[in-house]
N, C-alpha and C positions, 0 to 999 in steps of 0.2 A: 860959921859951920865949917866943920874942916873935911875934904872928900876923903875917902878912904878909896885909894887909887887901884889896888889891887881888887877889891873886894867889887869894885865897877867894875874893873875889866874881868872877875870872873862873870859876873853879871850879865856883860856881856857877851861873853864867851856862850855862856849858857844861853844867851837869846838865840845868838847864831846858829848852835848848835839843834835849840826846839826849832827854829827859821826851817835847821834844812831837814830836822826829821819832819816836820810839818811839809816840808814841800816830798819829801820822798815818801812818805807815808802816806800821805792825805792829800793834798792837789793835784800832784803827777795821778793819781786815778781817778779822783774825779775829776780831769782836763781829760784822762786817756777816755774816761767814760761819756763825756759829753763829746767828745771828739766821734767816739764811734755812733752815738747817738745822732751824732749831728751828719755824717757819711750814710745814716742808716735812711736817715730822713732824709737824705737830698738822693736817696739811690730810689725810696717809694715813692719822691717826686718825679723822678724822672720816669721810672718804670708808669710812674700815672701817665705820665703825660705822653709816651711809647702808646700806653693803651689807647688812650684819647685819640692820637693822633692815626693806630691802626682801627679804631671805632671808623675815626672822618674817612681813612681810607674806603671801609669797607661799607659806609652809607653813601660815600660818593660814587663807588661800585653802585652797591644796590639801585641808585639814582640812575645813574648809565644806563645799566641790567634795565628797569623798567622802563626807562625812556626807552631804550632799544625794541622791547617785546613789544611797548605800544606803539613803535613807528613799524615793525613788523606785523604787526598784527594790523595796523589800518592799511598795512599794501597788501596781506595775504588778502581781508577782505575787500580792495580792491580791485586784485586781481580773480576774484572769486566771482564778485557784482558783474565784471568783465565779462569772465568765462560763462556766467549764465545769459550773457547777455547777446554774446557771441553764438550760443548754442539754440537761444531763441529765435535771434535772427536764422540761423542756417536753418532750424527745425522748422519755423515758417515759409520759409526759400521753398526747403523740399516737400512741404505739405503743398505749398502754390504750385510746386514742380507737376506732383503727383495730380492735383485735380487738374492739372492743363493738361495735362499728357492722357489724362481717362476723360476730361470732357473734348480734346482732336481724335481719342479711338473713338466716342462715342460719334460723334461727326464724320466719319469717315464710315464708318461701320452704318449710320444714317445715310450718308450719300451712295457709298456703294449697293443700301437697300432700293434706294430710290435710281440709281443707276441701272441696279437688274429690272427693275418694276417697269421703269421707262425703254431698257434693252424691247422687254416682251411686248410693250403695248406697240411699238415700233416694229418690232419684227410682224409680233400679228398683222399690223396696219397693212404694213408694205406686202405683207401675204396675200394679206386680202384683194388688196387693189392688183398684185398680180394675177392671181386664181382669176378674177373678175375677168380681165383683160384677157388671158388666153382662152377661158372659154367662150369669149363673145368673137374672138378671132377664128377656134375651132369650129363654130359655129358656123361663120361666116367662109370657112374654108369649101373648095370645091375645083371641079378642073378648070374652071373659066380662072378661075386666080390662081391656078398651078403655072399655067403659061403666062399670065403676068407677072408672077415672079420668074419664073426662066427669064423673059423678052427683060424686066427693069434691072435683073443682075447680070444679061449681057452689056444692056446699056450704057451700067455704072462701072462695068470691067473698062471699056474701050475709054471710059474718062478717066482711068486712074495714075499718076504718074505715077515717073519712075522709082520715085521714093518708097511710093507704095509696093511695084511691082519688085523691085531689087532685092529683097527681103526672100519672097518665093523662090526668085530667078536664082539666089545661093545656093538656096536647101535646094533646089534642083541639080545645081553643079556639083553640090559633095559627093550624092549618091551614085550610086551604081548604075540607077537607071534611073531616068527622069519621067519620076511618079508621083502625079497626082491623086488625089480621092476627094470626088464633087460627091457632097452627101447633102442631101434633098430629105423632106420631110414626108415624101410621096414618090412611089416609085415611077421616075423619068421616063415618059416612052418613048420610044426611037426616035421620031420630031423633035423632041427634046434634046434626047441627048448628041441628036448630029449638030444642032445650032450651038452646045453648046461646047462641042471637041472642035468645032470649025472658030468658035470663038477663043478658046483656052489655046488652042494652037499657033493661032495667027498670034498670042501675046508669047507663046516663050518654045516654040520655034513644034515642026511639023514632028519632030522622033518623041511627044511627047507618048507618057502611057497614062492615060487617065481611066480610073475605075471606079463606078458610079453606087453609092451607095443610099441608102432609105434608113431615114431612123425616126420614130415616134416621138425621140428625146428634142426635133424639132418641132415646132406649132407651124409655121409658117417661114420658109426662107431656102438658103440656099450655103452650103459651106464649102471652099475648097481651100484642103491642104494638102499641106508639103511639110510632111518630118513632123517638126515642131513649131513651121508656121502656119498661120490659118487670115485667110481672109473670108467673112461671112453678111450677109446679107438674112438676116432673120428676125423674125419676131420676141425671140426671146433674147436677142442682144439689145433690140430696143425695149424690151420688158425689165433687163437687168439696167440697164441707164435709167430707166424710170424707176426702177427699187433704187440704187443709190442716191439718184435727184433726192426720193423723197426720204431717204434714209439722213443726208445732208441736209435737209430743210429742217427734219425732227432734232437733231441732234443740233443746227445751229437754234433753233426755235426755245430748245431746252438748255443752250449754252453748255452740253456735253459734248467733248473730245472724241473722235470719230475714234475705231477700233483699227488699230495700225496692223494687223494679224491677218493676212489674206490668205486663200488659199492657193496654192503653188497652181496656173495652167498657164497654157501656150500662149505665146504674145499673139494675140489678136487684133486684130482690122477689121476697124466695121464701116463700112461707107453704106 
């Protein structure tokens, strides 16, 4: 068989030629076509997997986010369980506060009832037992014992020291004029009162001025002062030692605190 050389190589000219209209016609777009195809699909892979990845973000958030509310919220409600716990305490505190404090007013407000109750049955007593005593003294009063009392308070003048007498002997030296006032329960008659200016004299010297005075507010005795000293001899000095004796008996007997509150008088001496 003989080749016809020309008629090949048109042949193949002609293959070449469908070769490149086939490639410029036909493959170059469907490669450009699957090319874009193929960029289109690896762009929605990726944009998926963008999403996915800001999904995981935002449920790894969300996980956070609730872990967080629920560790806050078990401390709000621990510090909540706290604060009510804290407010029980103190509002128990101050309810025990309040009944202690109204059951020591009640107590106090009890004893200072039972303090005045026991003041009066005490006062009454010691009334009693004085009223008693000075009218059994009034009674028994008379001149035979006006000069017993004169004659036992010269007696008890001449034993007195000087401790005792120095006190007078002052309030004599400040004044002007050295004056006494002997006040008797009964008025002194001259027998009387010369025994006793002869006695008062010989103690704090002969220029004294003694003036003799009577008072009812005596039961039985004798008082002589100077200024704001007083030395006395009376019944009712020993009537008021026997009110306080028994005033101090009741009040230790009762375990109540004596009354610190006295009334302002003259420093006194009583022998």
């Amino acid at each position: 068989m003989q080749i016809d050389w020309f008629t090949f190589g048109a042949q193949v000219f002609n293959f070449l030629i469908l070769v490149a209209l086939l490639h410029r016609l036909l493959y170059r777009p469907i490669l450009h076509a699957m090319e874009e195809r193929e960029a289109d699909i690896v762009q929605r892979i990726e944009a998926a997997e963008e999403q996915r990845r800001a999904a995981q973000r935002e449920q790894d958030e969300y996980r956070k986010l609730k872990e967080e509310l629920a560790s806050a919220r078990e401390q709000y409600l621990s510090e909540a369980r706290a604060d009510v716990e804290t407010w029980r305490l103190e509002a128990f505190d101050h309810a025990r506060q309040d009944v202690d404090q109204q059951r020591q007013e009640w107590r106090r407000a009890l004893h200072r009832e039972q303090q005045r109750l026991l003041d009066g049955l005490r006062e009454r007593a010691v009334r009693q037992v004085q009223q008693i005593s000075r009218q059994v003294l009034e009674q028994l009063a008379d001149t035979g014992l006006e000069r017993q009392i004169v004659s036992r308070f010269i007696e008890r003048l001449k034993t007195l020291d000087d401790g005792q007498l120095n006190p007078i002997r002052e309030e004599l030296g400040h004044g002007d004029g050295s004056r006494l006032v002997v006040r008797t329960a009964f008025p002194a008659d001259e027998e009387q009162q010369h025994r006793l200016l002869q006695a008062l004299r010989d103690l704090f010297g002969d220029q004294l001025d003694i003036a003799f005075e009577s008072t009812t507010e005596l039961v039985c005795g004798i008082e002589l002062i100077a200024a704001d000293r007083k030395l006395a001899w009376n019944v009712d000095d020993y009537l008021e030692s026997l009110d306080h004796a028994l005033t101090v008996a009741v009040e230790h007997a009762e375990s109540v605190r004596p009354d610190d509150h006295t009334a302002r008088r003259p420093a006194t001496t009583t022998f």
